[in-house]
C-alpha positions as CSV (number, residue, x, y, z in Angstrom):
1,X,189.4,62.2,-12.3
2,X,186.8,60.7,-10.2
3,X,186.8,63.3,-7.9
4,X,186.6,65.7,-10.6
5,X,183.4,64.4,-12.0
6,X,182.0,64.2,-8.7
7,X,182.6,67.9,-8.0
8,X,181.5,69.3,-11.2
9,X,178.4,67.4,-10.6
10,X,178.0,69.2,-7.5
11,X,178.5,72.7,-8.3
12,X,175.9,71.5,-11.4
13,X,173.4,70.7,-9.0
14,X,173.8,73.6,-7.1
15,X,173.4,75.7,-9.8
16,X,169.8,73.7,-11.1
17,X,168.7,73.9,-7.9
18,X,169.7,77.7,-7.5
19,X,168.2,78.7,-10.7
20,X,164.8,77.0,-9.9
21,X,161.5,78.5,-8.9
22,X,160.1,77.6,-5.9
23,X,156.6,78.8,-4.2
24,X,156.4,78.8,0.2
25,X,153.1,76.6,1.2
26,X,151.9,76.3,4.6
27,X,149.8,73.5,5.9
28,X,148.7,73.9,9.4
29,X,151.7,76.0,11.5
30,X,154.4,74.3,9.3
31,X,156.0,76.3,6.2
32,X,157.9,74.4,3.4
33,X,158.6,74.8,-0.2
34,X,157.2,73.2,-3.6
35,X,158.9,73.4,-6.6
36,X,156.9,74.1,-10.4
37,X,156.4,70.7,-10.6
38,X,154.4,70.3,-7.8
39,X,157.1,68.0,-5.5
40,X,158.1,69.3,-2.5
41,X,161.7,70.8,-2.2
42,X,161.8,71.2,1.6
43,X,158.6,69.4,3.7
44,X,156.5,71.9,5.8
45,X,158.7,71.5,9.1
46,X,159.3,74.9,10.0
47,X,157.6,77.3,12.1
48,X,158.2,80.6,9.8
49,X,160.2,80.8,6.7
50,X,160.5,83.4,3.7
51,X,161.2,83.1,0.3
52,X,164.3,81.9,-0.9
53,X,166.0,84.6,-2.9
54,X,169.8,84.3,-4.0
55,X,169.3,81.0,-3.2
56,X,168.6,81.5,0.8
57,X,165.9,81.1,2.5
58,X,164.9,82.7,6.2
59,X,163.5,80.4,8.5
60,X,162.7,80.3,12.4
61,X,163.2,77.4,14.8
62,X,160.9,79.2,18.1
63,X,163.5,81.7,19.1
64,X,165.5,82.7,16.4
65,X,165.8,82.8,12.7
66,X,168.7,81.4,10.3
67,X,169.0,80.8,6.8
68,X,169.0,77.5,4.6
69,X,169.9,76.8,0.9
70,X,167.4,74.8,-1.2
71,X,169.1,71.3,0.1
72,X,167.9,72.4,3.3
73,X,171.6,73.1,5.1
74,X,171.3,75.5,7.5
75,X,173.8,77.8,6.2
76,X,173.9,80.8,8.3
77,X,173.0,79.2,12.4
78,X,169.9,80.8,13.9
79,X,171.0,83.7,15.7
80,X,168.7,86.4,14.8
81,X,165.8,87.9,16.0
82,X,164.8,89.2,12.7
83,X,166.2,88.2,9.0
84,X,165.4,89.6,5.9
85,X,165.3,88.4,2.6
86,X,168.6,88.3,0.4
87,X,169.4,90.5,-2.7
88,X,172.5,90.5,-5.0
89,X,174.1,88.4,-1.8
90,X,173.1,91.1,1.3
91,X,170.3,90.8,3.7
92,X,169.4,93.1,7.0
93,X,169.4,91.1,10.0
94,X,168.8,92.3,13.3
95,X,170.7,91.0,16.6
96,X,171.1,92.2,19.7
97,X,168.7,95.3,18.6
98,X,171.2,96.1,15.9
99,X,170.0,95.8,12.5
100,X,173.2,95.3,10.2
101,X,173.8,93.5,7.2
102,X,175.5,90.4,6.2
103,X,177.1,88.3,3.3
104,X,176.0,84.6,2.3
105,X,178.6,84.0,5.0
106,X,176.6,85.3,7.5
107,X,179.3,87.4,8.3
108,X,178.6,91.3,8.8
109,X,180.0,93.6,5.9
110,X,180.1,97.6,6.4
111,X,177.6,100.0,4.3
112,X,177.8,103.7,4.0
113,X,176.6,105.3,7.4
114,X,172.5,105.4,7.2
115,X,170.4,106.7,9.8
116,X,168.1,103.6,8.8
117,X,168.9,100.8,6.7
118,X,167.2,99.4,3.8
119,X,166.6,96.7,1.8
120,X,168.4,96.3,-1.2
121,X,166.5,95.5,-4.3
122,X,168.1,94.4,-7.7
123,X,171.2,95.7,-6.4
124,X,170.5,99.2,-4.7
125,X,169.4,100.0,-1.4
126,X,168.1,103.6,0.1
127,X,170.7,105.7,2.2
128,X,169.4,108.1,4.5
129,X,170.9,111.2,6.7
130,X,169.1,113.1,8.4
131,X,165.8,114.5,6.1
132,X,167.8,113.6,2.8
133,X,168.2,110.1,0.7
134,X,170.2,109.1,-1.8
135,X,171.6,105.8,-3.2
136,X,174.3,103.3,-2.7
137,X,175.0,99.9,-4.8
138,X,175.7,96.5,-3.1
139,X,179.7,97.1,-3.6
140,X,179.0,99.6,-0.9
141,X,179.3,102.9,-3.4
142,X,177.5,105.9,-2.6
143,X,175.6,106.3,-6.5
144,X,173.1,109.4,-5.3
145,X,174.8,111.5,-2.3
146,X,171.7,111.7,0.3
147,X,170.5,115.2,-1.2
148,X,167.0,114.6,-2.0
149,X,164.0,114.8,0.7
150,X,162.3,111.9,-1.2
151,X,163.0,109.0,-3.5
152,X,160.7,106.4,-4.7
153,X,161.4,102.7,-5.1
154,X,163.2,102.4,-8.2
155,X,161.1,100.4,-11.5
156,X,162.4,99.5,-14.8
157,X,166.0,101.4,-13.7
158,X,164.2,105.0,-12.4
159,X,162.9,106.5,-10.2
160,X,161.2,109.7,-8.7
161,X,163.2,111.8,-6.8
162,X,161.5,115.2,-4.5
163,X,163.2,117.7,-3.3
164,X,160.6,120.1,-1.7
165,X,157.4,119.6,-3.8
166,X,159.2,119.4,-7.0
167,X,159.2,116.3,-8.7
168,X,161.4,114.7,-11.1
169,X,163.2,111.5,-12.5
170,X,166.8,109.8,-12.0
171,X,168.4,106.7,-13.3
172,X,170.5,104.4,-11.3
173,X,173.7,106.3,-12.3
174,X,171.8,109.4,-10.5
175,X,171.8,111.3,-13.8
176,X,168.3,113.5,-13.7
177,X,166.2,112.6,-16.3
178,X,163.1,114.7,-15.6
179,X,164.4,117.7,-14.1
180,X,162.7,118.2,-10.7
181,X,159.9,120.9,-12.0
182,X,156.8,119.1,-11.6
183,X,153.9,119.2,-8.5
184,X,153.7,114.8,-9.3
185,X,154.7,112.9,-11.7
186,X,153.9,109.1,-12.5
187,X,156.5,105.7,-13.0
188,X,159.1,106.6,-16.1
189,X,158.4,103.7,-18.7
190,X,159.7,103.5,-21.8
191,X,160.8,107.2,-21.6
192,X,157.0,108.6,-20.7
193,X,155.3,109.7,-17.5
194,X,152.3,111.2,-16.5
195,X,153.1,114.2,-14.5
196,X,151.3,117.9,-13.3
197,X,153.0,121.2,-14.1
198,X,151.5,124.8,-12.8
199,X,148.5,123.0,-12.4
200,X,148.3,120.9,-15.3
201,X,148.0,117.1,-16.1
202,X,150.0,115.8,-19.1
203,X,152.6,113.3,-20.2
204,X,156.1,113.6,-20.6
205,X,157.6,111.9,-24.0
206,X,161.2,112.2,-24.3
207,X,161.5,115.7,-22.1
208,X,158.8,117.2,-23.7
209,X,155.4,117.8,-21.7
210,X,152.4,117.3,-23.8
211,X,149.0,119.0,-22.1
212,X,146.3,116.6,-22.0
213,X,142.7,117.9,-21.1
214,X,142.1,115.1,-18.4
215,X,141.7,114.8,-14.3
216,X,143.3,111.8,-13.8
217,X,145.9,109.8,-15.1
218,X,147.5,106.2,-14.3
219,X,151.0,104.9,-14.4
220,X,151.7,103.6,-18.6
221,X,153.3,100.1,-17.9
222,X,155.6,97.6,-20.1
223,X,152.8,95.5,-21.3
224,X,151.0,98.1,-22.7
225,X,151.1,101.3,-25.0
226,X,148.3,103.0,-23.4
227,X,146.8,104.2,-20.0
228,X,143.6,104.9,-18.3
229,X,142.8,108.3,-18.1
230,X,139.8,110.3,-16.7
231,X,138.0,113.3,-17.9
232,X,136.2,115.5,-16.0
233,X,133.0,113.8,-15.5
234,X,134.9,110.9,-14.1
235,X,134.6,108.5,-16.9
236,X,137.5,106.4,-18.4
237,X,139.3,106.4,-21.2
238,X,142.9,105.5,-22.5
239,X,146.0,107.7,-23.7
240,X,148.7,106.8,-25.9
241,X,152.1,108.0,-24.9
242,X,151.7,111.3,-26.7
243,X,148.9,112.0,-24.9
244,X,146.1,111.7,-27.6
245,X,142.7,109.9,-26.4
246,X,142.9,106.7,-28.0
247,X,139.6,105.6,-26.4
248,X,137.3,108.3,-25.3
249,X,136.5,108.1,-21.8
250,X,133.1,106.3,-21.5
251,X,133.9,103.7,-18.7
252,X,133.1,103.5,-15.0
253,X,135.6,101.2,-14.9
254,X,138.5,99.8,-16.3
255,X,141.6,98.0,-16.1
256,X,145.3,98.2,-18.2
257,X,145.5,96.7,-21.6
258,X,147.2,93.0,-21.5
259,X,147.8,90.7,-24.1
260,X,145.7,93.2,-26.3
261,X,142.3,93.4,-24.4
262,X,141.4,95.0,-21.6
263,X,138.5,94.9,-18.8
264,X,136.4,97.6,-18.8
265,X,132.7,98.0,-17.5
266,X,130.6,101.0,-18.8
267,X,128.1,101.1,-15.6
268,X,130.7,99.6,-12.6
269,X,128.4,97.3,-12.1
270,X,129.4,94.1,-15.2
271,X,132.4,94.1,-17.2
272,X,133.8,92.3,-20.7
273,X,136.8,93.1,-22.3
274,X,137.7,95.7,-24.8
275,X,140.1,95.9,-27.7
276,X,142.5,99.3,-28.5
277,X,139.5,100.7,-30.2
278,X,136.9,100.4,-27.3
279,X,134.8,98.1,-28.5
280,X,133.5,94.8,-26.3
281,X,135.0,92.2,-27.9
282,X,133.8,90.0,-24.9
283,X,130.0,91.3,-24.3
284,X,129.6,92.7,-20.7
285,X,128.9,90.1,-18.6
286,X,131.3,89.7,-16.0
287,X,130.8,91.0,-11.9
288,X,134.4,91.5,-12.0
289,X,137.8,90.8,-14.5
290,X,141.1,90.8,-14.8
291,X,143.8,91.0,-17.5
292,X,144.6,88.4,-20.0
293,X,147.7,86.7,-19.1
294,X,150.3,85.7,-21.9
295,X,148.6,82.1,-21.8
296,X,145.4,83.5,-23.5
297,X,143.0,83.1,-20.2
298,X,141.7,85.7,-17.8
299,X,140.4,85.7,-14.4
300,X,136.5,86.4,-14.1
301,X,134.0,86.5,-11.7
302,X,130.8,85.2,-12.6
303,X,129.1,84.3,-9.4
304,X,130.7,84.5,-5.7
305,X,133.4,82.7,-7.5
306,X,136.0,83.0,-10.1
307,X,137.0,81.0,-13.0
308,X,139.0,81.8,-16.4
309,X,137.8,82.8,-19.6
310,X,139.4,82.3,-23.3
311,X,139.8,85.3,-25.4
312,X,136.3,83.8,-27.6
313,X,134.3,84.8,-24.1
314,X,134.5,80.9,-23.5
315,X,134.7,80.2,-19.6
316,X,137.2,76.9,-20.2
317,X,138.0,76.6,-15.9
318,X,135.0,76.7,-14.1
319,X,134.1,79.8,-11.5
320,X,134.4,78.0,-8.1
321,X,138.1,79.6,-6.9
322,X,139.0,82.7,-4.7
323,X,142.3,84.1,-6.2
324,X,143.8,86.4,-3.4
325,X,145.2,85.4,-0.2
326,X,143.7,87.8,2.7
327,X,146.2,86.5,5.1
328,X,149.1,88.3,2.8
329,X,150.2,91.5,3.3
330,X,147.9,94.1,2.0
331,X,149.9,96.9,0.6
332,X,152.3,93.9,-1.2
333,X,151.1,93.2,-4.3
334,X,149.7,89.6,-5.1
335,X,149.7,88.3,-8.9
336,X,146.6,86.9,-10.6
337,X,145.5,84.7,-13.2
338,X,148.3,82.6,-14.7
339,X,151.9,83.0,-14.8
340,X,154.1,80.7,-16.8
341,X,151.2,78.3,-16.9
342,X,150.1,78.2,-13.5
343,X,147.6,79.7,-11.4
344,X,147.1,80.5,-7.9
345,X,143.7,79.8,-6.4
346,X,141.5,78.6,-3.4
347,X,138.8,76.7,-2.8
348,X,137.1,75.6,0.5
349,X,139.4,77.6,2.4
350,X,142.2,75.8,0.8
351,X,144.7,76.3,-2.1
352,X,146.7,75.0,-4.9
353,X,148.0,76.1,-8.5
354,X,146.1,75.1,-11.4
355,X,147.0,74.6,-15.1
356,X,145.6,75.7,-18.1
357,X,143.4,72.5,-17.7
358,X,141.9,73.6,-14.1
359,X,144.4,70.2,-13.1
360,X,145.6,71.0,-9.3
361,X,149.4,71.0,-9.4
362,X,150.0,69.5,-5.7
363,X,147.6,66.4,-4.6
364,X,146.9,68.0,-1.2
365,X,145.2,71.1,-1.3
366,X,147.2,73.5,1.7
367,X,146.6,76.4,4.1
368,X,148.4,78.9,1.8
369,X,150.6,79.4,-1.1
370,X,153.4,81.6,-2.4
371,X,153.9,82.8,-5.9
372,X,157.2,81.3,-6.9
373,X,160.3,83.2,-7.0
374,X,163.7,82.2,-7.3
């Protein structure tokens, strides 16, 4: 019985500490890992690390790279000369010059034949042969044959397929769900895209194609109705998802709708915040913003610096952070403002997360932090 108790308190453990976010800090050539409360999970003690993902975490001792779980067991012995991050219990690892991938085991499994491999994400990786690409799922089932000359990184279960210069839409089944007849087309959210046909720009709502007299048009998204939209003269505007101005385009610049504001600035030059109507609800007076997040602050730069507004317009954190790590990868998105109630910043060339307070969440201040993933 004892032994019982003992082992369901392990695998409860393992699953709290599998479940659990944790952000990758640096301070000075070490990596380590913090959890949401602002304790340490692993101590900075290795040279390069990733993010854990399925619970395992890449990380190089000099020579090669291994993985550890979030007790800090190495799990899979270094033995690599590159190692990727997991996904739905696969990573790529490259030894030898072979790239190949493996199970939690760190033993190899066999994929469909690829000319390349690729990362799987959220369960479904690229195949490629030859010019063509088409899908397989991490059970190792082909889902698209390789027949298409492009496909795009699948979001929110789509994505665009090419074949040619004809443009259209699958799901992850590989049923078409914008047959391939368009010169571009934008992400599929919510059953609408933006998209050009013979020349035209308009939306697509539910297979139909609605004309809309604009030159550009951005991607709709899930936390918003609406998207920016140009008109000839350059000037912004927003678009509902059947394509009627919702907003007439008299913006320099704007941002997407969050929360139910968004920034906009009429001369590029100072921005406030706009409801769906286009009015400033938060007077012009920003050098740069950025979206509400869901805890009612915003990002805003009112000086060098940038601090966090309330939706009154009140600055309630002070401007004196950076919030975007140069060292990160460029093309790789980095989030802003607050998330879940923390927020990434820097100051003096150091960083932290902050609460809705401004309160640092770690008592050191560190070369560089993660956002937190699980």
């Amino acid at each position: 019985m004892k032994k019982l108790v003992l082992l369901i308190s392990a695998v409860l453990l393992l699953n709290t500490l599998s479940a659990q976010k944790t952000s990758r800090i640096r301070i000075g050539s070490e990596f380590g890992f913090i959890k949401e409360d602002g304790s340490y999970l692993i101590k900075p003690q290795y040279l390069k690390a990733g993010d854990f993902s399925n619970g395992l975490a890449a990380v190089f001792d000099g020579e090669k790279w291994g993985y550890i779980d979030k007790q800090n067991n190495l799990v899979i012995d270094y033995q690599f000369e590159r190692a990727k991050a997991f996904d739905s219990d696969i990573a790529i690892v490259s030894k030898i010059g072979k790239w190949y991938y493996i199970n939690k085991k760190g033993d190899e499994i066999k994929m469909p034949y690829s000319d390349k491999l690729f990362d799987f994400h959220n369960g479904i990786a690229f195949i490629k042969i030859d010019d063509l690409t088409g899908l397989i799922n991490s059970k190792g089932e082909v889902i698209v044959k390789p027949t298409y000359n492009k496909i795009k990184k699948i979001k929110n279960g789509f994505a665009k397929v090419a074949i040619g210069k004809s443009w259209g839409v699958i799901d992850i089944t590989g049923k078409e769900i914008v047959p391939l007849e368009y010169q571009s087309i934008g992400n599929f959210v919510d059953g609408v895209a933006y998209a050009k046909k013979d020349g035209v720009l308009g939306i697509i709502n539910n297979g139909k194609f609605i004309d809309v007299e604009a030159a550009k048009i951005w991607d709709f998204t899930k936390n918003s109705p609406y998207a920016r939209a140009t008109n000839k003269s350059k000037k912004i505007g927003f678009i509902d998802k059947n394509g009627k101005w919702i907003i007439e385009p008299k913006f320099k610049k704007a941002r997407n709708f969050k929360n139910g504001l968004a920034p906009a600035s009429e001369n590029g030059k100072v921005w406030g915040y706009i409801d769906n109507t286009g009015k400033f609800v938060i007077e012009p007076q920003f050098r740069d913003a950025s979206p509400f997040s869901k805890d009612g602050l915003a990002p805003v730069k009112l000086s060098k610096f940038w601090g966090f507004v309330d939706k009154t317009g009140n600055l309630v954190i002070k401007d004196k952070y950076i919030i975007t790590q140069k060292s990160f990868n460029v093309f790789k998105k980095q989030q802003k403002g607050f998330v879940n109630g923390l927020a990434k910043v820097g100051l003096n060339k150091k960083w932290n997360f902050i609460n809705t307070k401004g309160e640092p969440l770690l008592k050191e201040w560190v070369d560089s932090v993660k956002d937190f993933t699980k």
